[in-house]
Steps between C-alpha positions, in 0.01 A plus 500: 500500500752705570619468142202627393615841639835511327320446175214757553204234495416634809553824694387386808552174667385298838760283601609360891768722643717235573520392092655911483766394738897516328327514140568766207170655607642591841750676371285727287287548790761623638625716282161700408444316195212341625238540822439196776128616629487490877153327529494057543182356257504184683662323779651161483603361825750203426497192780586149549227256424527178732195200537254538750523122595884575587440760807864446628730564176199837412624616899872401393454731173328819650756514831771444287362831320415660799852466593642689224291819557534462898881489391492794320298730790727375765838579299616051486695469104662260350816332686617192326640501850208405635339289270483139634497316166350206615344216294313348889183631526344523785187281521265738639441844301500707906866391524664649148703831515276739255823725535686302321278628216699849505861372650506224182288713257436833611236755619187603287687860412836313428315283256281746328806710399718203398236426237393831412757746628562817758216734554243310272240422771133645515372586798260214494818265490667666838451425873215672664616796720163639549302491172194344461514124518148392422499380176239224265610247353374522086165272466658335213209273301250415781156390320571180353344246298188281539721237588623720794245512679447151494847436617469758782188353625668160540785666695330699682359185670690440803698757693411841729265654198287165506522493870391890517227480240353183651474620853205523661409883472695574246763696673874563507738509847742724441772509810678856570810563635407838764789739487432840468213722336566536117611151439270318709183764304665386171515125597103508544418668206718252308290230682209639394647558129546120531149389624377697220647366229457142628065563612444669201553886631356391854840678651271432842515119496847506710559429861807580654767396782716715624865378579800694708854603323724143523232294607578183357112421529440702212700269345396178596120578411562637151714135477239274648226692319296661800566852263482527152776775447705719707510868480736741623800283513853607423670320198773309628796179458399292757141499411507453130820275492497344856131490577368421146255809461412689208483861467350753344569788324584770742207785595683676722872622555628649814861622619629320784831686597741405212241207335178521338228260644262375237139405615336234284257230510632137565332216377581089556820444253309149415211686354624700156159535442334679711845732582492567108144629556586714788777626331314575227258691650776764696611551154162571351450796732908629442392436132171692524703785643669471188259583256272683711262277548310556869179370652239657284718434162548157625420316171818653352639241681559091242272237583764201561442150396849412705311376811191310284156618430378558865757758579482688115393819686755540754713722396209746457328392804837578687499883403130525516566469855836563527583793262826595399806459758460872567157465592556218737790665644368832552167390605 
């Protein structure tokens, strides 16, 4: 495509920045020749995909990740010194060094520039030091086939979304983890989000239990299904790797001294299911924030065929209760 410039077939081109990087282009940008407009058409997020069925090796791939930006923000680099270049593995995925993902390879900045040089990284692509950090996911296709939605109803048999729609009452128990006003508002609304988009918009049909910071109780009932989900809980090691939880994407970010403490949803790791549904539907009110959908322009939102025919609605019936993330935040 960028041919197509040098030989005037076009006079304006959409390309991804990184394609710009060390090419003849560049150069001319750089020299006045030619303009690089400041405004992104799209995002593409890039990520590791891993199988559900193999929860250990998906927690070995996203730590391992994790490790490389955590490098970068706390100043660890390469040192061949320090990389243990050992062909042992450990047989349990709590007991591996994720540092040795930066002293063997390097941290996420060293890495970026090796491939595409000094000073070539967007702001999107640098550690957070107070910008915003919510952020959706792109949709991607998400209404399907016929044949979908036959294939979705047969998985959908078993697990927390069978056990949830079956109940007597039809209603969701959404645990929340009390710590102090603005998360523990936001974790509610989310549960109500939730219960909407599972009952149909009823964002009533919820009840909740209330859990202390570090109770391990909170814990143990999300894992011997007493609750459904758990709001309000920090994203952490122990409990995605150690514990075998699944969480969601964060709602809510708060600095902690020289950290950032992210508040998510945590669902049972054994369940990719129902903690793809959740997930989904935090994203669906980041994403309606997005494109400006809110409660009353709620059918802006994509009906969804992801979850099967019963649930083709939830996406809208999220936001029709939910809104946008600003309105559940500032409400």
């Amino acid at each position: 495509m960028i041919a197509m410039m040098f030989n005037d077939t076009c006079n304006v081109i959409g390309v991804e920045e990184f394609s710009i990087f060390d090419s003849e282009l560049e150069k001319l940008i750089k020299s006045g020749e030619y303009v690089l407009g400041n405004k992104s058409l799209t995002k593409e997020p890039l990520s590791a995909v891993t199988r559900n069925e193999d929860r250990e090796w998906s927690d070995i791939v996203t730590w391992a990740i994790r490790a490389l930006i955590q490098g970068e923000m706390n100043g660890l680099m390469r040192n061949p010194q320090l990389c243990n270049n050992d062909t042992i593995l450990e047989s349990n995925s709590t007991r591996l060094n994720y540092d040795q993902s930066v002293y063997c390879v390097g941290n996420y900045g060293e890495i970026f520039n090796r491939r595409f040089g000094e000073n070539k990284r967007s702001s999107m692509n640098t550690i957070n030091k107070g910008s915003p950090m919510i952020y959706s996911t792109p949709l991607g296709n998400i209404f399907g086939t016929k044949n979908d939605f036959q294939v979705m109803e047969e998985v959908i048999d078993g697990g927390v979304l069978k056990r949830v729609k079956s109940r007597k009452g039809d209603v969701l128990r959404c645990g929340v983890v009390v710590s102090f006003d603005d998360v523990n508002i936001t974790s509610v609304d989310y549960c109500h989000v939730l219960a909407a988009a599972l009952f149909n918009g009823d964002f009533e049909a919820v009840e909740f239990l209330t859990f202390r910071e570090n109770d391990d109780i909170a814990y143990e009932s999300l894992s011997h299904g007493i609750i459904d989900a758990l709001a309000g809980t920090v994203v952490n090691f122990e409990g995605d790797v150690d514990r075998g939880f699944s969480y969601s994407t964060p709602y809510y970010y708060r600095d902690k001294e020289s950290s950032v403490e992210c508040y998510a949803f945590a669902t049972r790791g054994d369940d990719t299911l129902f903690s793809s549904f959740l997930n989904a539907m935090v994203i669906t009110t980041i994403h309606a924030q997005e494109i400006g959908a809110t409660r009353k322009t709620s059918t802006r939102m994509p009906l969804t065929s992801l979850f099967g025919n019963k649930f083709l609605w939830a996406m809208r019936d999220a936001v029709s209760y939910g809104g946008s993330y600003d309105e559940i935040y500032i409400n």
